[in-house]
C-alpha positions as a Markdown table, in Angstrom:
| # | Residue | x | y | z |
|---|---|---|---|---|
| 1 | Unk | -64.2 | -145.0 | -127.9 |
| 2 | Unk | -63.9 | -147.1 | -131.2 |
| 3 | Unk | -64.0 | -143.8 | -133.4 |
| 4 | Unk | -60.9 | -142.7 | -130.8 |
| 5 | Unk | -58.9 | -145.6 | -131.4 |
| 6 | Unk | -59.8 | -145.9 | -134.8 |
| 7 | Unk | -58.3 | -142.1 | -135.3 |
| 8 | Unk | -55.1 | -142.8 | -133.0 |
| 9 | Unk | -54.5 | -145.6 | -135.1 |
| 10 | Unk | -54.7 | -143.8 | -138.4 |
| 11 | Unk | -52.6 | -141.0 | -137.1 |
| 12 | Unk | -49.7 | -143.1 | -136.0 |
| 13 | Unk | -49.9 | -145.1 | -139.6 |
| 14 | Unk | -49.5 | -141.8 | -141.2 |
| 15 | Unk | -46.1 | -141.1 | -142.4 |
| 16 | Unk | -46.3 | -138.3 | -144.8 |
| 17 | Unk | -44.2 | -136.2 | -142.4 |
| 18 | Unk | -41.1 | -138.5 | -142.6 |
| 19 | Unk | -40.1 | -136.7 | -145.8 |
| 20 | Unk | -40.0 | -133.3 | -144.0 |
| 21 | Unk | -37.8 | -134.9 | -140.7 |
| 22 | Unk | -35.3 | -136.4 | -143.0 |
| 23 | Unk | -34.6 | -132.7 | -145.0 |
| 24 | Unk | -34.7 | -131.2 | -141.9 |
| 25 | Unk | -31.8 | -134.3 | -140.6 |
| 26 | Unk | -30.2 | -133.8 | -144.2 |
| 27 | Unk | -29.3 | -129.5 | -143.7 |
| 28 | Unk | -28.4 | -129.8 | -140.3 |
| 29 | Unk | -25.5 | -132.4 | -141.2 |
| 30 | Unk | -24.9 | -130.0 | -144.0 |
| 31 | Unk | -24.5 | -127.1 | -141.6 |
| 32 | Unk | -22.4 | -128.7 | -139.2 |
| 33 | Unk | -20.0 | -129.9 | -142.1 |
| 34 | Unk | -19.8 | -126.4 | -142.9 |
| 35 | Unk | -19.1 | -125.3 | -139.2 |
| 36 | Unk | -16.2 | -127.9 | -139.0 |
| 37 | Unk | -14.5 | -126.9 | -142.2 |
| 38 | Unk | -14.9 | -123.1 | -142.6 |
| 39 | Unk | -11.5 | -122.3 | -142.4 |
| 40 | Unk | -10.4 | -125.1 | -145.6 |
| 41 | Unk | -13.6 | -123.9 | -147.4 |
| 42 | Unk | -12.6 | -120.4 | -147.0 |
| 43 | Unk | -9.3 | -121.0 | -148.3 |
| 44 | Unk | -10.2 | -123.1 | -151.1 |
| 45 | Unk | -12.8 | -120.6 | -152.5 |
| 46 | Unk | -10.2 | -117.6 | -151.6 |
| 47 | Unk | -7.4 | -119.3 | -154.1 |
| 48 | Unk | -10.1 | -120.0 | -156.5 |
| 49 | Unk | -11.1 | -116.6 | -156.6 |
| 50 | Unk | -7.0 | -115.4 | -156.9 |
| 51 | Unk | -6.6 | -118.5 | -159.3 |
| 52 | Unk | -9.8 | -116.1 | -161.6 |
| 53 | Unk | -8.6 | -112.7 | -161.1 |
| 54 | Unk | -4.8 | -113.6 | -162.3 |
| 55 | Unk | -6.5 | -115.5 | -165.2 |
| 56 | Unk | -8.6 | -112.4 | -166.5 |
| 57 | Unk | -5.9 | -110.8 | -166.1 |
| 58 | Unk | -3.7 | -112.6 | -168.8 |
| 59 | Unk | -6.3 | -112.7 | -170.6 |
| 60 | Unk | -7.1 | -108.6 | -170.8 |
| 61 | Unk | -3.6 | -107.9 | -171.2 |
């Protein structure tokens, strides 16, 4: 019973698997940020990508 408690004990001491819980917390926040604001991301990168095209453009003119 000893060796029982002994290994319970140890087990809920243990904390090498905090690191993997908070990534995991970490890209689900990122994912939902990404959810909310998929519309003002896909703008932004879409002007971005105008804002390249009409500078190239200049420039190999």
């Amino acid at each position: 019973m000893r060796e029982l408690n002994s290994a319970f004990s140890e087990f809920m001491e243990d904390e090498s698997g905090m690191g993997v819980v908070e990534i995991i917390l970490i890209i689900v926040v990122l994912i939902a940020l990404v959810v909310i604001f998929k519309q003002q991301i896909t703008t932004l990168v879409n002007n971005i990508w105008k804002s390249i095209n009409q500078d190239a453009k200049d420039i190999y003119s």
